[in-house]
N, C-alpha and C positions, 0 to 999 in steps of 0.2 A: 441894708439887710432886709430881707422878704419876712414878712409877719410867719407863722408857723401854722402849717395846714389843721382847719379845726373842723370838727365834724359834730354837727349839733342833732339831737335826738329830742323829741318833746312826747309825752304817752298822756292819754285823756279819757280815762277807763269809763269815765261816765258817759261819755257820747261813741265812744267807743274808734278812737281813731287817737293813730300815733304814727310816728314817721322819721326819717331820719336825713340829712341831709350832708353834703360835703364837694367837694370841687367835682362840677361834672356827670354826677347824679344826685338825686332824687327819690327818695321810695315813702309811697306813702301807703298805709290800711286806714281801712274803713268797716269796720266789724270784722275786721279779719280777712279783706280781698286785697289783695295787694294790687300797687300799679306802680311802677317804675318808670322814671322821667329818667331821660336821657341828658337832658340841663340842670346842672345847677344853680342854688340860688347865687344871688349876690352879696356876699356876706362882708361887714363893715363891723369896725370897732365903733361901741359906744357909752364909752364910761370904761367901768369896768366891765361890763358886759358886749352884747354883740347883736346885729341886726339881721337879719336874713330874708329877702324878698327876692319871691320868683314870679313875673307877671302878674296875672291877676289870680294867680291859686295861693297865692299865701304872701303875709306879712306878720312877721313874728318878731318879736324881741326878745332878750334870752339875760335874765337879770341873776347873775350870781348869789347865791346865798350861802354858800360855804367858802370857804377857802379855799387855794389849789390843792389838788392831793395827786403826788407825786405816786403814778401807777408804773415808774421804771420805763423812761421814755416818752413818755409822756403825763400832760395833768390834764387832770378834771376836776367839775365844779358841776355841784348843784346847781340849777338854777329854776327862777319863777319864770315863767312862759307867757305872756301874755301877745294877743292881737288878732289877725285875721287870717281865716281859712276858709276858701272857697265860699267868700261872701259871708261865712258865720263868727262870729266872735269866738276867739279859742281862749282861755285861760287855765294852766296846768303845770305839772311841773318838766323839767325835762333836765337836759346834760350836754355839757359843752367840752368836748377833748381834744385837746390842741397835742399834733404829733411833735415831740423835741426831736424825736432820733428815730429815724424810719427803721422799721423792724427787718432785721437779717433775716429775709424768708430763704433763704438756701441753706439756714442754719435750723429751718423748724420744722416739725411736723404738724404742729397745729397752734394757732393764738383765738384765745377764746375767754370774750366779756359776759359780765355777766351783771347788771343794774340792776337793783329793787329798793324803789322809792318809795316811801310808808307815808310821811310828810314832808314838810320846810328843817324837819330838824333831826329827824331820822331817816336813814337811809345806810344799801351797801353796797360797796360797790368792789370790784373782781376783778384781775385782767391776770389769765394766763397762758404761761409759754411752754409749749411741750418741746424738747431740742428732737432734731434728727433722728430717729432710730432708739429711743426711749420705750419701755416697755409697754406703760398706762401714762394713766393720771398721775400716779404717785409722786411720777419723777418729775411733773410738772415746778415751773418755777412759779409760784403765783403771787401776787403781790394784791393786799386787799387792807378794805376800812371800812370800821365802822362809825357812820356818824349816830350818837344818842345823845338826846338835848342840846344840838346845835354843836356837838364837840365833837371834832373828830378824831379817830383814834386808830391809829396804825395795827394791823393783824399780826402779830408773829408769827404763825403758821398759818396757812390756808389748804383747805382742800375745796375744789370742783371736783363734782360726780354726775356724770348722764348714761343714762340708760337709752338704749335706742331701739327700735322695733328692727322685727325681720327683713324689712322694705328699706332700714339708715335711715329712718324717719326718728328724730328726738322725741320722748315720750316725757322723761323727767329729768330735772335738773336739783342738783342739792349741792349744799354750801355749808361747811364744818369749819369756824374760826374760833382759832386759839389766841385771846388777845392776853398779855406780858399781866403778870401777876394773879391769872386764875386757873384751877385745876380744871375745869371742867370747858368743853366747846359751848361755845351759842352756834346753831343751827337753822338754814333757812329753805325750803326747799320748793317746789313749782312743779306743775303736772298740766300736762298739755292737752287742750281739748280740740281737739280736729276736727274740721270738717269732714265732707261726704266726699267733696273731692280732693285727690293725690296731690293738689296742685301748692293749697293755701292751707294754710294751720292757725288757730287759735291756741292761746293758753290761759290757764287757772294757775294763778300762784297762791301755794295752801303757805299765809300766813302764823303767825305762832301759837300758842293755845291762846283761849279764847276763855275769857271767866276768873283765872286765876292772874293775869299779866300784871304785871307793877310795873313802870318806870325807869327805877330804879334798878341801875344799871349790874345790882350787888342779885338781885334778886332771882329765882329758883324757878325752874315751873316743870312741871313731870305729867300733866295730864294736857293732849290733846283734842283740843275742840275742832268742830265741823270744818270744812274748807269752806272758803268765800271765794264769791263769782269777781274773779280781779285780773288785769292786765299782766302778762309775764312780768313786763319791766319796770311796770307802777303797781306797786302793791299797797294799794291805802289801810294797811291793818297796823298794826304795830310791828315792831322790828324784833328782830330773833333774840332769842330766852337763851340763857346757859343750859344747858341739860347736863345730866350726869351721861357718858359716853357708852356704848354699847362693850358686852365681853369681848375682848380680844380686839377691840377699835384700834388706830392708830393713836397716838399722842404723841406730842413733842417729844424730845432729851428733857426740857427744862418742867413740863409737867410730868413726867415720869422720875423725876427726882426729887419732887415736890408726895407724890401720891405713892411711890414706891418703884420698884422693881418692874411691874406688869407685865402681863401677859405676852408670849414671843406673838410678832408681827411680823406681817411683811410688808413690799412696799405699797403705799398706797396706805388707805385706809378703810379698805372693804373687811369685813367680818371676818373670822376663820369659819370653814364649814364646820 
């Protein structure tokens, strides 16, 4: 029986280069320019982790640090990143997703990931399915977690929301997780910084407030601080705060049974005007 197709991702906000790999391509940035290799690496099991070498543009190792997290067809794993790229030492975090059950693309309108890696022990991670002929987001299936101090914890509810410019160019992205015994979302969201040309994009992910943050996964935070200059998919800030939820927000069955009645919704989780 054939290993299971795995598709490895590594981000390095500090040098400013992140890349993705998987059978047969290749895509790498470098401050935000992209270049697309037409080969893929040659990727080996080692340990519990995995190896990946393409010529002489990279030699990467890819060292698991979470556990599997069952995203519904497939899993992924944090992991440590270490080795060579294009002659430089690379060390960073990145993500390894191995596909179990290739996705029914004549069943979907859209599948869409979504990665933000703060440390070795926080991180969140997204994967969703919009079916066929669905209205929005709302009706999405989405399947998410969060890791906080090394533990990972399955989302009960999730929402993805993007907003896109007049041109179908993504501007922001936003993440509302309901995790199983709290009333309120933790929230995480990213704002995209473009270049000059149509071609390539950069992004800022505006991590959680800044000044008041705790740890402590119990803990509150209602004032937001500055945005930090960060990698869409490596976010080295801290990981998303509960907030109290906007009027007329979505909420579960099971937190709306919890906090009362609330206000009529509809699907999705966008405001009422």
């Amino acid at each position: 029986m054939s290993e299971p197709a795995v598709a490895l991702s590594f981000f390095d906000p500090d040098h400013g280069l992140h890349g993705s790999a998987r059978s047969a391509m290749t895509l790498l940035f470098e401050h935000g320019k992209p270049e697309a290799l037409a080969d893929g690496p040659v990727v080996e099991r080692d340990g519990e982790g995995w190896k990946a070498e393409l010529g002489s543009r990279f030699e990467l190792s890819f060292d698991p640090v979470t556990e599997p997290l069952d995203m519904g067809g497939a899993s992924a794993r944090v992991c440590r990143v270490k080795g060579m790229l294009r002659g430089n030492e690379l060390e960073c975090l990145g993500t390894a997703v191995e596909t179990l059950e290739p996705p029914a693309w004549e069943q979907l309108d859209a599948l869409r990931a979504v990665t933000a890696l703060f440390d070795e022990e926080n991180a969140v991670l997204a994967l969703g399915r919009r079916p066929r002929g669905a209205l929005g987001h709302g009706q999405e299936d989405v399947v998410a977690w969060l890791v906080t101090g090394g533990e990972a914890r399955r989302v009960e509810d999730a929402r993805i929301s993007t907003v896109y410019d007049g041109d179908g160019r993504q501007r922001t992205a936003g993440l509302e997780l309901w995790l199983p015994g709290e009333d309120f979302p933790r929230r995480a969201s990213g704002t995209a910084r473009r270049r000059r040309t149509r071609t390539t994009a950069r992004s800022r992910c505006r991590g959680p407030p800044s000044g008041r943050y705790s740890r402590d996964a119990a803990s509150r935070s209602r004032r937001r601080g500055p945005p930090t200059r960060r990698h869409p998919a490596y976010c080295a800030g801290s990981p998303p705060t509960a907030r109290r939820p906007r009027r007329g927000a979505y909420r579960p069955p099971s937190a709306r049974s919890r906090t009362g009645s609330g206000r009529a919704f509809r699907p999705g989780w966008e405001t009422r005007p």
